[in-house]
C-alpha positions in Angstrom: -38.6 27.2 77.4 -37.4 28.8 74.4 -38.3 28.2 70.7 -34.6 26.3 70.6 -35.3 23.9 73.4 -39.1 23.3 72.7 -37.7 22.1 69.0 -35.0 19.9 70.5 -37.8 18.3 73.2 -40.5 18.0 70.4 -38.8 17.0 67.5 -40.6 20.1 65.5 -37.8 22.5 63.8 -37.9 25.9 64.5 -39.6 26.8 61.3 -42.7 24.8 62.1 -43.0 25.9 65.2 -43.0 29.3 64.1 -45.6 29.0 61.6 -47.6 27.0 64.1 -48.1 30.5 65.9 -48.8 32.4 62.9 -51.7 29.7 62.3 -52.8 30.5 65.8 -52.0 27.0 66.1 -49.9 26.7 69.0 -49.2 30.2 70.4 -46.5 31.0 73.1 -47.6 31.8 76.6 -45.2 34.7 76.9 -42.5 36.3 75.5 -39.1 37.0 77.3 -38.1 41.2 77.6 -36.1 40.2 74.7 -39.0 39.3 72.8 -38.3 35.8 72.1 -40.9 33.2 72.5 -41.8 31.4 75.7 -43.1 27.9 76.1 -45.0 26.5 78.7 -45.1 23.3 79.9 -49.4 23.5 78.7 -48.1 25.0 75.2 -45.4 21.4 74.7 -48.3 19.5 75.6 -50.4 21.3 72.6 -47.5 20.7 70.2 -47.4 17.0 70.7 -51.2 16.8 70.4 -50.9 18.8 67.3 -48.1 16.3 66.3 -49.9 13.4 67.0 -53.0 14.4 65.0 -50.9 15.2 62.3 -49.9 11.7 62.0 -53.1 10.0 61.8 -53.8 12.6 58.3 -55.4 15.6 59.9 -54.7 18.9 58.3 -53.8 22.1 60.5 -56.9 23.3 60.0 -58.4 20.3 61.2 -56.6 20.1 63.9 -57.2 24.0 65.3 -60.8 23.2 64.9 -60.2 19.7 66.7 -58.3 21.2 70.0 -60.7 24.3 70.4 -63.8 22.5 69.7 -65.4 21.9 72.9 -67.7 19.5 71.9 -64.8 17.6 70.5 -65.1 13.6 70.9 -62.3 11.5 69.6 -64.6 8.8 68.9 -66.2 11.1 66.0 -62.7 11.9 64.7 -61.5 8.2 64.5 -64.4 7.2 62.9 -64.5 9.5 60.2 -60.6 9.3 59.7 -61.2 5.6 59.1 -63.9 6.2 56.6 -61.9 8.8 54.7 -58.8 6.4 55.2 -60.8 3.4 53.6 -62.1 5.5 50.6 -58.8 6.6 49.8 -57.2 3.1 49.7 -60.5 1.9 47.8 -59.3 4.6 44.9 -55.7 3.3 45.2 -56.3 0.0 44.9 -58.6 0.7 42.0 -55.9 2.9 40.2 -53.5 -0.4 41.0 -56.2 -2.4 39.0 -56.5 0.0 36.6 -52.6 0.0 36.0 -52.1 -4.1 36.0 -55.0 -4.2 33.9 -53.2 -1.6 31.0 -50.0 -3.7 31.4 -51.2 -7.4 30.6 -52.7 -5.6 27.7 -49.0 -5.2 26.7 -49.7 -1.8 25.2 -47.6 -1.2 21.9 -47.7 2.4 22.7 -49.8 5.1 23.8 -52.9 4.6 21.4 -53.5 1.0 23.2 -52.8 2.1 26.5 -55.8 5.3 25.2 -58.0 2.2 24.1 -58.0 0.3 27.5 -59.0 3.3 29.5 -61.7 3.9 27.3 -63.0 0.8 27.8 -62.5 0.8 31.3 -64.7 3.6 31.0 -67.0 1.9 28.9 -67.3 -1.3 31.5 -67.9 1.3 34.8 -70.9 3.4 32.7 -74.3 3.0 34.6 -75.5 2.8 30.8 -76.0 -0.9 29.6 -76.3 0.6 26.0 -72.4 1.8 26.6 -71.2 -1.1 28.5 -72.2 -2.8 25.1 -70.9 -0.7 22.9 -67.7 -0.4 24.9 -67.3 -4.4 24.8 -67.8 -4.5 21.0 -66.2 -1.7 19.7 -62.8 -3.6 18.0 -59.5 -2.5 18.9 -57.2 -1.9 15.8 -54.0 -2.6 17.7 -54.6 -3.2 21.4 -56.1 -7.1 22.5 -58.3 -6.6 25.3 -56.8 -8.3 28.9 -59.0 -11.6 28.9 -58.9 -11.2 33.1 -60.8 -7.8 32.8 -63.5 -9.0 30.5 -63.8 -11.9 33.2 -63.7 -9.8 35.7 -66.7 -7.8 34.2 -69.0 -11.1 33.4 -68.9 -11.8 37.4 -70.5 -8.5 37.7 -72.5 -7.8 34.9 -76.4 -8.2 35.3 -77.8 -7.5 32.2 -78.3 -10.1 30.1 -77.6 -8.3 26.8 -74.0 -6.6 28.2 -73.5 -10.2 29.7 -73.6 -11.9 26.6 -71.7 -9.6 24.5 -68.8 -9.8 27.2 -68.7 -13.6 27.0 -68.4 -14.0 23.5 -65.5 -11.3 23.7 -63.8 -13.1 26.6 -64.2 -16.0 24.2 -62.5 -14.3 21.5 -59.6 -13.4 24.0 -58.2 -16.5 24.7 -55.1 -15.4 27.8 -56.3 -16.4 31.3 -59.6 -15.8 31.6 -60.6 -19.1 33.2 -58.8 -18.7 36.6 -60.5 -15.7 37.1 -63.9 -17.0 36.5 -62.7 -20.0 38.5 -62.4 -17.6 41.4 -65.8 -16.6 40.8 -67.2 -20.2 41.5 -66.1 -19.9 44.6 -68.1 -16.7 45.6 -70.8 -17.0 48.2 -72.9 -15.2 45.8 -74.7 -17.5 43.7 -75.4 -15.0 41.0 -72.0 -14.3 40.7 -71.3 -18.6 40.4 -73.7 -18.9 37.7 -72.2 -16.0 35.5 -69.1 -17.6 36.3 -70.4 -20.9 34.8 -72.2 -19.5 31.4 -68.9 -17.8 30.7 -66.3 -21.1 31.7 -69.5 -22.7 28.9 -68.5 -21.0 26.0 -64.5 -21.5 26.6 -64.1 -25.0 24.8 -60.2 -25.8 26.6 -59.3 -27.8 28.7 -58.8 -25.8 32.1 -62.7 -24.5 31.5 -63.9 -28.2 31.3 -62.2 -29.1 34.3 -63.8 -25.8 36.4 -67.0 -27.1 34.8 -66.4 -30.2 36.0 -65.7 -29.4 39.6 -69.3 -27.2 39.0 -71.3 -30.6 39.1 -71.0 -30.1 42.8 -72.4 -26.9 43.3 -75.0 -26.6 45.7 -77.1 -25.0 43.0 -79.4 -26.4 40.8 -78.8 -24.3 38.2 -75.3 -24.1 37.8 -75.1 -28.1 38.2 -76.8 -27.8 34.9 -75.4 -25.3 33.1 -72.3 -27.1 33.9 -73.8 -30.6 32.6 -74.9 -29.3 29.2 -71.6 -27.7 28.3 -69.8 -31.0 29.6 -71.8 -32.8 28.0 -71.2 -31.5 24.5 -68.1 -31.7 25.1 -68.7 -35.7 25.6 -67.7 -35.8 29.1 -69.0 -38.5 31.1 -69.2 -37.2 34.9 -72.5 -34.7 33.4 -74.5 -38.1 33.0 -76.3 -37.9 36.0 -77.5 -34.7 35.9 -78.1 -35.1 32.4 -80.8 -37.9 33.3 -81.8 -35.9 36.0 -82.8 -33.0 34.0 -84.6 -35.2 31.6 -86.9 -36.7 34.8 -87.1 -32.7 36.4 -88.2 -31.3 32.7 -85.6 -28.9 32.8 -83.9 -28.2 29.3 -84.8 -32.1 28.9 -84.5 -32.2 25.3 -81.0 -30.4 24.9 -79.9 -33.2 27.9 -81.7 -36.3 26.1 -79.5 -35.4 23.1 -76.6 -35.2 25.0 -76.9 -38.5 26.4 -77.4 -39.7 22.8 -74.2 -38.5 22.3 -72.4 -39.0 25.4 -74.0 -42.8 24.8 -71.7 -43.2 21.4 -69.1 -44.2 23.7 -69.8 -48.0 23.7 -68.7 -48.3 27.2 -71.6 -45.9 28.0 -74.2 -46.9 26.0 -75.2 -49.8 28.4 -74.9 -47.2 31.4 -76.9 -45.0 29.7 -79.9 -46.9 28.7 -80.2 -48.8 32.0 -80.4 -45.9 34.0 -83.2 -45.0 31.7 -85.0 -47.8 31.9 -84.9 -47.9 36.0 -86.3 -44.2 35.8 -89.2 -45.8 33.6 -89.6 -47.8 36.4 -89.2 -46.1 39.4 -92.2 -45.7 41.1 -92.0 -41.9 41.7 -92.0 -41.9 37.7 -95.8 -40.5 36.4 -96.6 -40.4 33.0 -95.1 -37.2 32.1 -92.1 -38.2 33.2 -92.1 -41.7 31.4 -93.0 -39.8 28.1 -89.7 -37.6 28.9 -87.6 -40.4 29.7 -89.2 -42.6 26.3 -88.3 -39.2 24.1 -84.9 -39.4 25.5 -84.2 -43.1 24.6 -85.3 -41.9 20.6 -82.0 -40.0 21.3 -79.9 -42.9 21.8 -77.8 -43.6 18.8 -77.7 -46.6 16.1 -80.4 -49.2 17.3 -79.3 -49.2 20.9 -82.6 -48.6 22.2 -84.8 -50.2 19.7 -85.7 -53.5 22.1 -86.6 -51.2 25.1 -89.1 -48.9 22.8 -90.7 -52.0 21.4 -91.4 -53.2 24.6 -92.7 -49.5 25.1 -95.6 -49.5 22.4 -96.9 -52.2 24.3 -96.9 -50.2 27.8 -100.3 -50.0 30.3 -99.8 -46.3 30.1 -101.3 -45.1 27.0 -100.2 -41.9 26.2 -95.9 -43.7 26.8 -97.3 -46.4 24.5 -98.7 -44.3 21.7 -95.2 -42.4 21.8 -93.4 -45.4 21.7 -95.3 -47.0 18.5 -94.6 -43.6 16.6 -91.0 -43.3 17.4 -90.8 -46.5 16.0 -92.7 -46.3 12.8 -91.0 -43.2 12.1 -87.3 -44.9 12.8 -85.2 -46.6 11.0 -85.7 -49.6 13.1 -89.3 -50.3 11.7 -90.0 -53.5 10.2 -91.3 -53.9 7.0 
């Protein structure tokens, strides 16, 4: 076949078939006493190889190595077009990040969009000195996209960077809360309890409600991070683990004063010292324990608890009764 008919057949024009053989690519068997090239039926079957390799994103050069490699084994080649393939999305789906991230900034002009991509910079630094400085260097004109800064908190380890990110995503106000919401659902528990410390420092109303749905958690420790910011906050559904953390020991005298507060509700003030006094009672409850749970009715406000701690200085266990007596002398509910 001539060049004319091989194009028509293959779907390559002329031109490309010609520089195939210059590339030593796909040479014609013969030539005809005219000189023209001469296809063989082997040399289509080459062109449509070289065709097909070309659409998987093999480059010419590739592909002459490919076809007269011997020791060729399309297995290899798959597998490392994939890989090559999946790091070149992974950088394209980055710059896409990159780009939605400049545009919620709503850049004024260029010196904003210049700011964003120097922090972007700043946040991808394997320096957590720089990461710091990046998240607390002020913009003079640009406001920094609240979803990035969220975005950064669920991945940020050290405590210092952490921290300085927070109170910026803080300062940011926009939608940062549905991204850390998204982070609450992560099977990484790290990732659920920066999620929670940051929805902790955003006082409205969607972060209470995420922090509210956190009181489920399976983890210990974001159940409680969750409890103490809902509980300053004077939400009700924290009381549990509020008393809970004052019978575990764990930050029980931030949660004892939170249940003092949480207990200025009338309608909860009842609740609240009841379930007390059945954890004074329960018989799981050792003295260390008791003297937790005794502390915590001190917090209760007004004279709300004065009867039960009365009845306290007069306990069998000593060291509950002794603590009982001086919270009272030392209240306002003393007699004189």
């Amino acid at each position: 076949m001539l060049i004319g008919e091989v194009a028509r057949r293959s779907g390559v024009s002329a031109r490309m078939l010609r520089h195939y053989d210059l590339l030593g690519l796909v040479r014609p068997t013969g030539r005809t006493v005219g000189g023209y090239r001469e296809y063989t039926p082997e040399d289509m079957r080459r062109i449509l190889y070289v065709e097909g390799l070309r659409s998987l994103g093999l480059s010419l050069r590739q592909i002459a190595r490919t076809l007269d490699d011997p020791g060729f084994t399309p297995s290899t080649l798959v597998g490392d077009l994939i890989r090559k393939t999946e790091e070149r999305l992974n950088r394209e789906h980055e710059l896409i990040d990159r780009l939605r991230t400049v545009d919620a900034a709503e850049p004024a002009g260029w010196q904003d969009v210049a700011h964003i991509v120097k922090l972007l910079h700043g946040l991808g630094s394997r320096s957590a000195a720089r990461r710091q400085q990046a998240v607390l260097t002020p913009a003079e004109h640009a406001s920094v996209p609240a979803e990035l800064l969220a975005k950064a908190v669920l991945t940020e380890s050290d405590p210092h960077v952490a921290g300085a990110l927070r109170w910026a995503l803080a300062r940011a106000g926009g939608d940062g809360v549905a991204y850390l919401a998204s982070g609450l659902a992560s099977d990484d528990v790290d990732v659920r309890r920066r999620a929670v410390r940051a929805l902790a420092e955003l006082p409205d109303d969607e972060a209470t409600a995420v922090l509210t749905d956190a009181l489920r958690d399976t983890d210990m420790t974001i159940r409680r991070h969750a409890a103490l910011a809902l509980g300053a906050r004077g939400v009700t559904r924290a009381v549990p683990t509020l008393l809970g953390m004052v019978v575990e020991g764990a930050n029980d005298v931030e949660a004892a004063e939170l249940l003092g507060t949480v207990a200025r509700d009338a309608k909860w003030a009842d609740r609240i010292i009841s379930a007390l006094v059945d954890e004074l009672a329960a018989p799981t409850a050792d003295s260390a324990v008791r003297m937790r749970l005794t502390q915590a009715l001190a917090e209760m406000p007004g004279t709300i608890a004065r009867n039960v701690l009365q009845q306290l200085a007069h306990d069998e266990d000593r060291p509950v009764a002794l603590l009982a007596s001086a919270l009272v002398r030392r209240s306002r509910w003393a007699t004189t």
